[in-house]
Every structure is written in structure tokens, then in C-alpha cells.
C-alpha positions in Angstrom: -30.9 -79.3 200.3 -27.3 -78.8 199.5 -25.2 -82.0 199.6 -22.4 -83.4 197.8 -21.5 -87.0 197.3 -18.1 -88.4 196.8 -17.1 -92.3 196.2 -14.8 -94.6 198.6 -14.4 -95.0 201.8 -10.9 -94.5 202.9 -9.1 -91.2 203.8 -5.1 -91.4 204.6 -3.8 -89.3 207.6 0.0 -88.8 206.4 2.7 -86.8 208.3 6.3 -86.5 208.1 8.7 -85.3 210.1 12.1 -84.1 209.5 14.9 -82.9 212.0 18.1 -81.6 211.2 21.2 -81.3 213.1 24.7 -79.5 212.5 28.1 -80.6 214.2 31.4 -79.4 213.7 33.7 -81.9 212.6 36.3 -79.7 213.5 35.9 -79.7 217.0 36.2 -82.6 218.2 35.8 -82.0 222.3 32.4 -81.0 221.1 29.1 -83.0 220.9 25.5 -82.6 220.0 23.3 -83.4 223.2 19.6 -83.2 224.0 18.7 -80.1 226.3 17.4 -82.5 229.0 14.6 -79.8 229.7 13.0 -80.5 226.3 9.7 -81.3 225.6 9.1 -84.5 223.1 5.5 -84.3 221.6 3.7 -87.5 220.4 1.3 -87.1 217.5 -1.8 -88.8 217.8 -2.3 -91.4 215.9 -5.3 -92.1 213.2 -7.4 -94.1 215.5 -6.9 -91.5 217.7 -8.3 -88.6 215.6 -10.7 -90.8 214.2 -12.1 -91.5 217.6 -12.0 -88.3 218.6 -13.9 -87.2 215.7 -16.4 -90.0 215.6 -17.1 -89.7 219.6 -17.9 -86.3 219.8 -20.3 -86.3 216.9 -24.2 -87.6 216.4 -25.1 -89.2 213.1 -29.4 -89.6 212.6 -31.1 -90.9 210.5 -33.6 -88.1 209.8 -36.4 -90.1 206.5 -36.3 -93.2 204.7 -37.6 -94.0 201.7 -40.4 -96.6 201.3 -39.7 -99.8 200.3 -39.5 -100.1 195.9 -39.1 -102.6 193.6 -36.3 -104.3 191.8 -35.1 -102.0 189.1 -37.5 -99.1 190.3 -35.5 -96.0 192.1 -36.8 -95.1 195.5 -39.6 -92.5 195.7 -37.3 -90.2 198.1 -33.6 -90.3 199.4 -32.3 -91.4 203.0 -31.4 -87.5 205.0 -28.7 -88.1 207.9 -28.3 -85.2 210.2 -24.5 -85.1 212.0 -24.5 -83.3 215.4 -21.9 -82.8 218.2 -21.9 -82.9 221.3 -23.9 -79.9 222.2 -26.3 -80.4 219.9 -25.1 -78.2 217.2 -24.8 -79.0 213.1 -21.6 -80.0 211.4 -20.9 -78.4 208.6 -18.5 -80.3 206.1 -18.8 -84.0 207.9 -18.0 -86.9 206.0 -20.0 -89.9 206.0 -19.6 -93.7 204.7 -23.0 -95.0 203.5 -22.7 -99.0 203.5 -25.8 -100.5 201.3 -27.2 -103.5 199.3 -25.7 -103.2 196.1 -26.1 -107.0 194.4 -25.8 -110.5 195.3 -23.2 -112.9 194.1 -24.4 -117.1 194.4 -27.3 -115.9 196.9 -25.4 -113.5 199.3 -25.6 -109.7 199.8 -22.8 -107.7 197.7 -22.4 -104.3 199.8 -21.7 -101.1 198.1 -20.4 -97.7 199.6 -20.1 -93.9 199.2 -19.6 -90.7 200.8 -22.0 -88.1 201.4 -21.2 -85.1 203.0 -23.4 -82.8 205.2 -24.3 -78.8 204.7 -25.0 -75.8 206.5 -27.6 -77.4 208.8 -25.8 -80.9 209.2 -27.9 -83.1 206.6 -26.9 -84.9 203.7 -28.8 -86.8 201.4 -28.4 -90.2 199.7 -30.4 -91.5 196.8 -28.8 -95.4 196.1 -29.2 -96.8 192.4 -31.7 -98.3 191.0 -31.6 -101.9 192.8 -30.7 -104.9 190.5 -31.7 -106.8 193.2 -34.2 -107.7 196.0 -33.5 -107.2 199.4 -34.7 -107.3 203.2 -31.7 -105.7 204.6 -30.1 -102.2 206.5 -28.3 -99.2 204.9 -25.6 -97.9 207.6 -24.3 -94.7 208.0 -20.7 -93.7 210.1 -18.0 -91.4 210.1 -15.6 -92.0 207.2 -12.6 -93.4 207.9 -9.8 -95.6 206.9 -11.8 -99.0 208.3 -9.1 -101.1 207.2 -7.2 -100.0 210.6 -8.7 -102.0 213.2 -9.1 -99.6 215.8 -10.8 -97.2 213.3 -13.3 -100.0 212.2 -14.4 -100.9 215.4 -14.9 -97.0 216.6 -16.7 -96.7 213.3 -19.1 -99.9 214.5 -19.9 -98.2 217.8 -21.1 -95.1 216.2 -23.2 -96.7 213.1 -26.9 -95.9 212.5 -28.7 -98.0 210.3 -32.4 -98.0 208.5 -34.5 -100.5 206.5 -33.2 -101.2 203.0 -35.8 -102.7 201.2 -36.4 -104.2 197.8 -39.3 -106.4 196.7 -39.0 -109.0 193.8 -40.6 -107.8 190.6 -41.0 -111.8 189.8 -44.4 -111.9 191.2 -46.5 -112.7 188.4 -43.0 -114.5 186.3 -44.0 -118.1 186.9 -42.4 -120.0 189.4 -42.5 -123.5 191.1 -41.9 -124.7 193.9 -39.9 -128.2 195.4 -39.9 -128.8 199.4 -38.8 -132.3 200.9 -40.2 -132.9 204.0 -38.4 -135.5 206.7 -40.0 -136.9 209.6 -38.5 -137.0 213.3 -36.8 -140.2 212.2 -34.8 -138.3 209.6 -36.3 -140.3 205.9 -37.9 -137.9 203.7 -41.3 -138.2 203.1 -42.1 -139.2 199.3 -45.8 -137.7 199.7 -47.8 -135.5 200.8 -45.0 -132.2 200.9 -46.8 -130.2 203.7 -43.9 -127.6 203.5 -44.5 -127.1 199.5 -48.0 -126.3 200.4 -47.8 -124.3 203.1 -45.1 -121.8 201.3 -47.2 -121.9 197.9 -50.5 -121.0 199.9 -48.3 -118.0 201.7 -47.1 -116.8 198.6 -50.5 -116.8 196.9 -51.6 -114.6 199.7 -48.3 -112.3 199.4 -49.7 -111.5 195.2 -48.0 -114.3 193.5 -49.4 -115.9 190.5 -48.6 -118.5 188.3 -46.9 -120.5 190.7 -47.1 -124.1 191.7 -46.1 -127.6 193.0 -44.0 -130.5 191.2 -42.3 -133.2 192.6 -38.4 -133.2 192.8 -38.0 -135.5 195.8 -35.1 -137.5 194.8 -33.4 -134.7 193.1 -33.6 -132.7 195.6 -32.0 -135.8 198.5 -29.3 -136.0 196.3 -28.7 -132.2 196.2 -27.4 -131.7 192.7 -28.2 -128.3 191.6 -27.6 -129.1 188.1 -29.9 -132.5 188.0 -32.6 -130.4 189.9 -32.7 -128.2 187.3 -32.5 -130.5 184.4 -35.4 -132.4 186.2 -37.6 -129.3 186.5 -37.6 -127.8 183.3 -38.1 -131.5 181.8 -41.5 -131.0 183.8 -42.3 -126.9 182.9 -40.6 -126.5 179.8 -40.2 -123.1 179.7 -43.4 -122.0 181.7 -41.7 -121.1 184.6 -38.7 -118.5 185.5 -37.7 -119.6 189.2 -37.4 -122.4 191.6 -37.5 -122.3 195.0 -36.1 -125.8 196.8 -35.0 -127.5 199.9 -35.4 -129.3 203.1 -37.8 -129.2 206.0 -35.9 -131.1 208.4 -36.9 -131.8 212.4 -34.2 -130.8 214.5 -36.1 -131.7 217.9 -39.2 -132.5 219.5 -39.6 -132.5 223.4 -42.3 -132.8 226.0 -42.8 -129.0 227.6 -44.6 -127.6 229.9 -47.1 -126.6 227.0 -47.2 -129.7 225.5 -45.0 -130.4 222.7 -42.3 -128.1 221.0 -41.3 -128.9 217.5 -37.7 -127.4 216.3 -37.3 -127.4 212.7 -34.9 -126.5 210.1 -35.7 -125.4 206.8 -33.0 -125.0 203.9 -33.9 -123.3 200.5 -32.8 -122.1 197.4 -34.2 -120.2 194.8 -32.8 -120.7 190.8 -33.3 -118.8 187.8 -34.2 -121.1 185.9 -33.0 -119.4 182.8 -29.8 -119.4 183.6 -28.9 -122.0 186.4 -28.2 -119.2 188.3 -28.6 -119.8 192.9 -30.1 -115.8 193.6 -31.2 -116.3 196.9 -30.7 -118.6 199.6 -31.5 -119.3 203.3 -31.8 -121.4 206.2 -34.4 -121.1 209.3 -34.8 -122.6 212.6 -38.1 -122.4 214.3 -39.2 -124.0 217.4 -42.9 -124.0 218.1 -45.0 -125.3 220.8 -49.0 -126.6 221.8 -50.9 -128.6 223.9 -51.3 -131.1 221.0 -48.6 -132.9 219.3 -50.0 -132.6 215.8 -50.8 -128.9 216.3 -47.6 -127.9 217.2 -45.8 -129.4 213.7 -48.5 -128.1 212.2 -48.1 -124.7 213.2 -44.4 -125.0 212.8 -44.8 -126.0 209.1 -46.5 -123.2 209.1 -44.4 -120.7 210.7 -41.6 -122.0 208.9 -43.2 -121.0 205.4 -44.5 -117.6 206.4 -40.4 -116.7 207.5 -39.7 -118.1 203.7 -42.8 -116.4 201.7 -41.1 -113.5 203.4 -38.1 -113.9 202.4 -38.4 -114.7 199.1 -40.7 -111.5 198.4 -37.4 -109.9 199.1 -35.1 -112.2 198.0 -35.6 -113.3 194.0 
């Protein structure tokens, strides 16, 4: 398949204009008027011929690649297929491809290029080996100058997306894990951490080894990212890579229909512990009801680690 791909995003729509009129100086009974019979023409403006453009075409995502792994390439690229509105290919149709790119103190860094479709309407994109991990979307729509308002907001309303993921390759790196559980009357609980368990259980199931439990309770109240660290590796030395810590918090607990329903709110990070360095974060908030008060927090703790295992497989 035949495809080209360019860098950037923006494309400028420029046009000038230039009118000229004689008088004669001489004459001075004489003066340049309008014919009022004229026609004045308007040229449309960017947004304009960007919506027209974007409206009367169909961008679909054709095949995705299966999810890889940090610094492996994807086994296949993402094909788009641009059609208007009768269902015919467009030949020559520039499209803005919006992807995971890096992260920057735990947040997604977004990077973009332009593919452009053949003779039957596809394009192709293969994106760079990933740096990072991810559990995010890869968008597709009509290139154009985004910066305009109007242009950005046509381009939202005719963006396709697909799955854009990226497992950790950290699996078997050595890790540990620090979770601070509070009770409903908001004072952390100094033993027992359900939470810890719960989420190193999970991630034992998801393939990761080497991992385990230590105790970081008051660093962690305090929240200094630097004293957490200095406290953990005082306890692993150098055994471990990464950290993953928080708060379990409840938010809410009230009588239902079903019992009880337990609203929590988790906070983690996750550090190389290398370099200092926050690569992922994330906050959840669960509610989860039963018939029995225990059950329900139980199966909220629960929950609440299964959402986080997840996210960490895609997010360290």
C-alpha cells in the first residue's frame, strides 16, 4: 500500500487581494464611483473550507495493531480509509494522526503527523517504538490549522479514534509497593494495609514478580516524594526499580437499597526509583455496594486494586 507521511499539523490558507484604480487628476468634475449593479464576492473563510472539506468526507479506521510492549514496535500499522459522501475513495487526503508519544511527571505527552491516503483512500501509520507505557487512543481527522477555533472543533466532530496500547516491560524489574489505608473516620490505619495487598495479589496474577510489601505509612501521610523515597530504598537497597504509593481514602458510606455502598478514593503514584523520577500517576473513585457491610468494603478494596493493577500494567 502506497502512502506517504509528512510531519505537522497545520496547513495555512493565504490569499491576497489587490485592486487598482485610475483617476484623472486633470479632470476635476470627474470621479471614480462603484457601478451600483456590481457584484461583491466574499471568500470563504478557513473554517469554512475546512468544514466543508471535513463534512463531506468519512475517515475509518480500517486494522489496529495488537497491543506491544515498551520499546518493542507494533507487529502491524494502523490503515484509515477516507470516503465521501457517496461512498467513494479520496485520493490525496490529508490526515492528522494525534498519539501517545511520552509522559512528562506522570501525564501523557501527545505526538502528531500526517499521513496521506492513495488510490483507494487508505493510508497507513506505523508510530515509533513506544518509550513509554500506555492505556490510551490514537485519533485520526482532517488536517487543519486547529489552532483556529472553529477549525478545532469541526476537526473534534469528525475524529475516529482506536486503542493505543503499551504494556510495561517492568514486570519481572522488582518493585514494591506502599498503600495507606483510612477508615470512614478519616485516620490512617497503621496496620493491616488491605489496599497493599489487594493490588500486590492483582499484580501477581497480571505476571509480576519480584514484587512486594514495606511499610511507608508516615512517609507516605506526610506526602514528601523525596523522604518516601529516601525511606524506601533505606529498606530495599537497590533490589527494587519502582514504587507504587498512595491513599485509599473513604469518600462515603450509605445505607441502600442493597445494603451498604462504599465510595472510595484511591490516589497513587508510581517512582523510578533510580532516578526519583513520578512516571505514572492516578486517582480512582469506586462506589460498591452488598447486603453486608463488610462485604461491600471488601469488594471495594478490591475493585479499587483491580482498576490500579490495570493501570499500572500500562502505566510504568
Amino acid at each position: 500500500m502506497k502512502s506517504t507521511i509528512k510531519t505537522g499539523i497545520y496547513i495555512a490558507i493565504a490569499t491576497s487581494l489587490a485592486f487598482s484604480c485610475a483617476s484623472n487628476p486633470k479632470t476635476s468634475n470627474n470621479s471614480v464611483a462603484n457601478d451600483s449593479n456590481s457584484m461583491s464576492t466574499e471568500l470563504p473563510s478557513a473554517a469554512d473550507l475546512y468544514s466543508d472539506k471535513a463534512n463531506s468526507s468519512k475517515i475509518t479506521v480500517l486494522s489496529s495493531p495488537k497491543e506491544t510492549t515498551k520499546l518493542k514496535n507494533f507487529s502491524s500499522p494502523y490503515v484509515i480509509k477516507v470516503e465521501d459522501s457517496l461512498g467513494n475513495a479520496v485520493t490525496d487526503f490529508e490526515v492528522t494522526v494525534v498519539y501517545p508519544s511520552s509522559r512528562k511527571d506522570g501525564k501523557i505527552i501527545y505526538g502528531e503527523s500526517t499521513i496521506v491516503t492513495n488510490s483507494e483512500g487508505k493510508a497507513e501509520f506505523t508510530p515509533p517504538a513506544p518509550e513509554c507505557s500506555f492505556n490510551s487512543e490514537i485519533r485520526f481527522f482532517p488536517k487543519g490549522d486547529i489552532s483556529d477555533l472553529k477549525i478545532k472543533e469541526t476537526a473534534k466532530a469528525n475524529t475516529v479514534s482506536a486503542a493505543y496500547k503499551v504494556q510495561t516491560n517492568l514486570k519481572s524489574a522488582g518493585g514494591i509497593i506502599a498503600l495507606v489505608d483510612f477508615n470512614q473516620n478519616g485516620k490512617a490505619i497503621t496496620s493491616n494495609p488491605v489496599s497493599s495487598s489487594n493490588l500486590l495479589m492483582t499484580l501477581m496474577k497480571l505476571g509480576f514478580t519480584r514484587i512486594g510489601n514495606i511499610d511507608l505509612t508516615n512517609q507516605v501521610i506526610v506526602g514528601d516524594d523525596a523522604k518516601i523515597r529516601a525511606k524506601a530504598k533505606e529498606i530495599v537497597g537497590s533490589t527494587s526499580n519502582f514504587l507504587v504509593y498512595g491513599t485509599v481514602k473513604i469518600d462515603s458510606t450509605a445505607k441502600t437499597a442493597d445494603g451498604t455502598a462504599y465510595t472510595l478514593n484511591g490516589n497513587i503514584k508510581c517512582m523510578d526509583l533510580k532516578s526519583g523520577e513520578i512516571t505514572f500517576a492516578a486517582t480512582k473513585v469506586i462506589t460498591v455496594s452488598d447486603k453486608n457491610d463488610w462485604n461491600a468494603l471488601d469488594k471495594a478494596r478490591k475493585t479499587l486494586a483491580s482498576d490500579f493493577a490495570n493501570e499500572i500494567k500500562y502505566g510504568i
